[in-house]
Structure formats: structure tokens, C-alpha cells
C-alpha positions in Angstrom: 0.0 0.0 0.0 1.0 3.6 -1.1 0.6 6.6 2.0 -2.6 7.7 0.9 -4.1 4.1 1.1 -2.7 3.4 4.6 -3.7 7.1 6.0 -7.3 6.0 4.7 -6.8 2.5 6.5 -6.0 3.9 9.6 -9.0 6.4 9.8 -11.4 3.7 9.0 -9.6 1.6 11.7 -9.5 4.2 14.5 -13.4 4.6 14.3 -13.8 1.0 14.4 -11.4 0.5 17.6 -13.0 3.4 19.4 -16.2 1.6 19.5 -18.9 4.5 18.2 -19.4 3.8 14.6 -23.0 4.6 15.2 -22.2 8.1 15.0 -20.4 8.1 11.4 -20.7 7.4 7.8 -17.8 6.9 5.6 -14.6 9.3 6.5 -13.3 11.5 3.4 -9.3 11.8 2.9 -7.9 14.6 0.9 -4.1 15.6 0.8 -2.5 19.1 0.0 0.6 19.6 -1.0 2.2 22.3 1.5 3.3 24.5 -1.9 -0.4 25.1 -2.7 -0.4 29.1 -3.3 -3.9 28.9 -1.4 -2.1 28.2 1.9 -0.8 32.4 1.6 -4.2 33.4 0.6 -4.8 31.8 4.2 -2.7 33.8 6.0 -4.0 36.8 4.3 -7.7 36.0 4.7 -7.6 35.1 8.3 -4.7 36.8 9.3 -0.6 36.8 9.8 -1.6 34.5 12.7 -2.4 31.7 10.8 0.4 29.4 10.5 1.6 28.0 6.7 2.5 24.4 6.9 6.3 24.8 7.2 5.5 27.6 9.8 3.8 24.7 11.7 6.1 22.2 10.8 9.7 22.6 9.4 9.9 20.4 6.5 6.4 20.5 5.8 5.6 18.8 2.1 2.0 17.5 2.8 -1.1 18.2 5.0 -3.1 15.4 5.1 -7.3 16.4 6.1 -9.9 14.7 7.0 -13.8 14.9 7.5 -16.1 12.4 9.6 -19.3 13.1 8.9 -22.3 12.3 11.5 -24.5 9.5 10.8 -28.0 10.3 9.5 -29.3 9.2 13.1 -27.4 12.7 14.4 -28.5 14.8 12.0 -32.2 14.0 11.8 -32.0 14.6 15.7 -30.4 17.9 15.5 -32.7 19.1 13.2 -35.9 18.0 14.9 -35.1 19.4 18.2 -36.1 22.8 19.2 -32.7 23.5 20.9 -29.7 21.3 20.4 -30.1 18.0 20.6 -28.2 16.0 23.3 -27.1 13.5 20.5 -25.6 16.3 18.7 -24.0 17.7 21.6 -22.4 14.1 23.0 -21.3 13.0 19.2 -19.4 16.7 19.3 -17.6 15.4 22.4 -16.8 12.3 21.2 -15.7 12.7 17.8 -13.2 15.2 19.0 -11.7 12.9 21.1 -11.7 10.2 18.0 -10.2 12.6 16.0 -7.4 13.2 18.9 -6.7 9.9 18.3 -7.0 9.3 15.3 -4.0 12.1 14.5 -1.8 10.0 16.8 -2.3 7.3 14.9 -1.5 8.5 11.6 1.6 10.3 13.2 2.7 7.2 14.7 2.3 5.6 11.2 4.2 8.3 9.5 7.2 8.2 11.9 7.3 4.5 11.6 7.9 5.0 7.7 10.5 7.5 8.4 9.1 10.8 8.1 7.9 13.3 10.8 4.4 15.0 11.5 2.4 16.9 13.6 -1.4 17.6 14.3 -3.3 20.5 15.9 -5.8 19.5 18.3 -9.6 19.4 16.9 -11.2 22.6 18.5 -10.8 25.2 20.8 -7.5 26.2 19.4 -8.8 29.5 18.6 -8.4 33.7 19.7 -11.7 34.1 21.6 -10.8 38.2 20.9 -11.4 37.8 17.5 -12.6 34.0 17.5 -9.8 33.3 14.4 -7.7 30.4 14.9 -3.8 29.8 14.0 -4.6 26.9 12.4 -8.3 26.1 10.6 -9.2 22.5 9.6 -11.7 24.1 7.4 -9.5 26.0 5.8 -7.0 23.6 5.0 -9.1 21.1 4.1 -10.7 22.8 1.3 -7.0 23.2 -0.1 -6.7 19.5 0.3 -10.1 19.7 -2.2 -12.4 18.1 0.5 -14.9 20.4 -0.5 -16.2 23.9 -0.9 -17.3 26.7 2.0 -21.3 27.1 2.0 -23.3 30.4 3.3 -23.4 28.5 6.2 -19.5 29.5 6.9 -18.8 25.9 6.9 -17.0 23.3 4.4 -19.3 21.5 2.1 -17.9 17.9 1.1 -19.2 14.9 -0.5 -20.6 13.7 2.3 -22.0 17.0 3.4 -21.3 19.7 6.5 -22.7 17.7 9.3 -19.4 16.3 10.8 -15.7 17.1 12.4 -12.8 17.8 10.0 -9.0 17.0 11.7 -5.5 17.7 10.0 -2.0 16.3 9.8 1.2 18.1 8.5 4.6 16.1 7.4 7.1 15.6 5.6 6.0 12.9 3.8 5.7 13.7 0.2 2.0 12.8 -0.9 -0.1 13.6 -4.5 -2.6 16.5 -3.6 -6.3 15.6 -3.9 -8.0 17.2 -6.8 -10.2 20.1 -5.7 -14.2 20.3 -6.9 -15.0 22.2 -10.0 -18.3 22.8 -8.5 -19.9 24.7 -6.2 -21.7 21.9 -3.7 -23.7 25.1 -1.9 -27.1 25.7 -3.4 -27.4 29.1 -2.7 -23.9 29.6 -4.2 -24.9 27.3 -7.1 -28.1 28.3 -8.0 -29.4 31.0 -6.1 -31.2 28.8 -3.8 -31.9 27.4 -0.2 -30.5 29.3 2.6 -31.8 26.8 5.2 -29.0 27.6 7.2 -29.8 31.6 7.4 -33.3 31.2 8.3 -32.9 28.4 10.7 -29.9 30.4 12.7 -31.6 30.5 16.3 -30.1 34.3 16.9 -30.0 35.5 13.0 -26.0 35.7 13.5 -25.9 34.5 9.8 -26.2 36.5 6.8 -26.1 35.8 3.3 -22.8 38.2 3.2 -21.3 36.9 6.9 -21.8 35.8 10.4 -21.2 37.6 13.4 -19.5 35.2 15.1 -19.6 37.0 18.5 -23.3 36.2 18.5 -22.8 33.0 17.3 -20.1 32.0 20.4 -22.5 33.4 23.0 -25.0 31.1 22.1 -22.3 28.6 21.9 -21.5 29.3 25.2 -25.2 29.0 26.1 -26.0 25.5 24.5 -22.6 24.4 27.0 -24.1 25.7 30.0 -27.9 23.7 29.1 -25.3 20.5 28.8 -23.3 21.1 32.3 -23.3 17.3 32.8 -20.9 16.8 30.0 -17.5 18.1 29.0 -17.4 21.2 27.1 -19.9 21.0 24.3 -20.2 25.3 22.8 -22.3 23.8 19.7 -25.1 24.4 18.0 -25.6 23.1 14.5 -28.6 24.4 13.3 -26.7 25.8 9.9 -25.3 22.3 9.6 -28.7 20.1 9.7 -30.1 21.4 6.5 -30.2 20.2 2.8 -26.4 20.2 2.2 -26.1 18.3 6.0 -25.2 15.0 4.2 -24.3 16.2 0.3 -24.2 18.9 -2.0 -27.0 20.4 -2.9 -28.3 19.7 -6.4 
């Protein structure tokens, strides 16, 4: 097996061994190489902040991204509840704790074939000034062609928005993922849907941006109507729609 097949082996894997395969569908694997011009556009767009791969990691060739998306069982639950829906709230937990490991893993495989890596952890990683992070899955895994941003502020794959995204920088040398020629939002692509506007609970979202201080204090709310569990500042409701588990046609 080449890289790329055992990366993909070793996702699949990890959600097997941690035991909650309820909660997925198939994982989506996409590689970028760290030369891609769109990693300065980063910087630029988000800010001086934002590391470049060989800022994060000396050496850098690759950055290997990956999306889990939530099972249909999580989604329809999110989107019938009138709040957040406890399922939504524990697969959040959970998944960022799969994805913890599931970096390890695929940075213990690298090492073992000689090369080195490094992964930042899934959330929380971010300025909660300005709520921009140094280093965004999202971001780098639409360079790694895993999919395309939505109105909704979030990345779009395959396999939808509904899910966790992790990343892994190294110096293993690894083809880049071809990136979508289409547009997989339907308001981008036809003018259409904007499910996730009108179903924002506190109209933070906008067809032309998102306040995201609005956004984090209800965030912070949804964590404090879940004190029994670990620190769950979710919500979702832009993420249940049409485009929750594929483009939209």
C-alpha cells in the first residue's frame, strides 16, 4: 500500500477500535501539498496568525485532512429538536476525542515509515478576541479539495457539512487531492436554499457573513444547558439542512 491508502486504513480503523461507529458514515481523505499558493491566501484572509505548513512544521511537504461526517441518526435529531439535541451535543464530544486519536495514529504511522508529522488538536484552538484560529481544519481542508465553503460558513464535502474535520502536517511527500470544480452550496450554485440563514436561532448568519460573537455566546449558552458533559459550545442548526449530508443539487 502507497501513503494515501494506509492514511485511509487507519481512519477507518480508529473509528472502528474506538467503539462509536453509530455516529459516522464513511470518513473522506484529501491531501494538499504544502506548496499550494492557497495556503498564503490563508494567511491573508484570516490573518498573519495563521500558520503555513512549514510555519507549523519545518519540513512541511503534505497536509493530510480529514472529515467524519455524523450518521443520519445525528443529524435527523439535531434538526428536529427545538434547541440542540443532546445527541448532537455528545457526538461533538466524542468525535473530538476520535479525532485526537485518530492524528496519533496517523503520526505514529508516518514516523514508523520515516518521516515526521504533527497535528493541531480538533477545536478550541482558537483567539476568543477575535474567535480566528492559527490553524483552521476548514481551511486547509478545502486546499486538500475536501470540499467547498457554503453560506453557512462551513466546508461542504461529499458527504456533506454535518461532521468534524481533523488535519496532519509532514514531511512525507504525498499527491494533492484534486479540488471540486463545482460549487456543492445551493445558494452559491443556483441562487437557492439558505436553510441555514433562516434556521440560525439568533440570525447571526447572513447571506454576506456571520457575526460570530453572537454566534459564540450562544455557543457558550448550548454548553451551560449541557453542564453534565465536557465542554460542548455547539449548535448546528446551519449544519442540519439540505447540504447536512451532500451537496446540494
Amino acid at each position: 500500500m502507497n501513503l494515501s491508502e494506509l492514511i485511509d486504513l487507519q481512519i477507518k480503523k480508529s473509528i472502528v477500535e474506538f467503539g462509536i461507529e453509530k455516529y459516522y458514515r464513511e470518513p473522506l481523505l484529501g491531501f494538499a501539498s504544502a506548496d499550494d499558493h492557497l495556503f498564503t491566501q490563508i494567511k491573508q484572509i484570516v490573518g498573519p496568525h495563521h500558520l503555513h505548513p512549514r510555519e507549523f512544521l519545518p519540513g512541511a511537504k503534505t497536509v493530510v485532512a480529514f472529515f467524519i461526517p455524523f450518521s443520519d441518526v445525528i443529524i435527523s435529531a439535531n434538526r428536529k429538536t427545538p434547541g440542540v439535541a443532546r445527541e448532537w451535543a455528545e457526538a461533538y464530544i466524542e468525535t473530538n476525542r476520535l479525532i485526537t486519536g485518530i492524528c496519533g495514529q496517523i503520526i505514529n504511522l508516518l514516523e514508523r515509515e520515516g518521516y515526521s508529522a504533527l497535528a493541531e488538536k480538533p477545536t478550541h484552538n482558537f483567539n476568543e478576541d477575535d474567535l480566528t484560529a492559527g490553524w483552521s481544519h476548514k481551511s486547509v481542508a478545502f486546499v486538500a479539495g475536501l470540499g467547498t465553503f457554503g453560506v453557512n460558513r462551513m466546508l461542504i464535502t461529499r458527504a456533506g457539512c454535518a461532521g468534524r474535520l481533523g488535519s496532519v502536517v509532514t514531511s512525507a511527500v504525498i499527491p494533492p487531492s484534486p479540488k471540486p470544480q463545482e460549487e456543492y452550496c445551493g445558494y452559491y450554485s443556483a441562487g437557492k436554499c439558505l436553510y441555514c440563514v433562516k434556521h440560525c436561532p439568533t440570525g447571526a448568519l447572513k447571506t454576506g457573513g456571520i457575526d460570530k460573537h453572537t454566534c459564540y455566546r450562544r455557543l457558550l449558552e448550548v454548553d451551560r444547558e449541557f453542564a453534565d458533559l465536557e465542554l460542548c459550545d455547539v449548535c448546528g442548526k446551519c449544519a442540519v439542512g439540505p447540504c447536512a449530508a451532500g451537496p446540494v443539487k
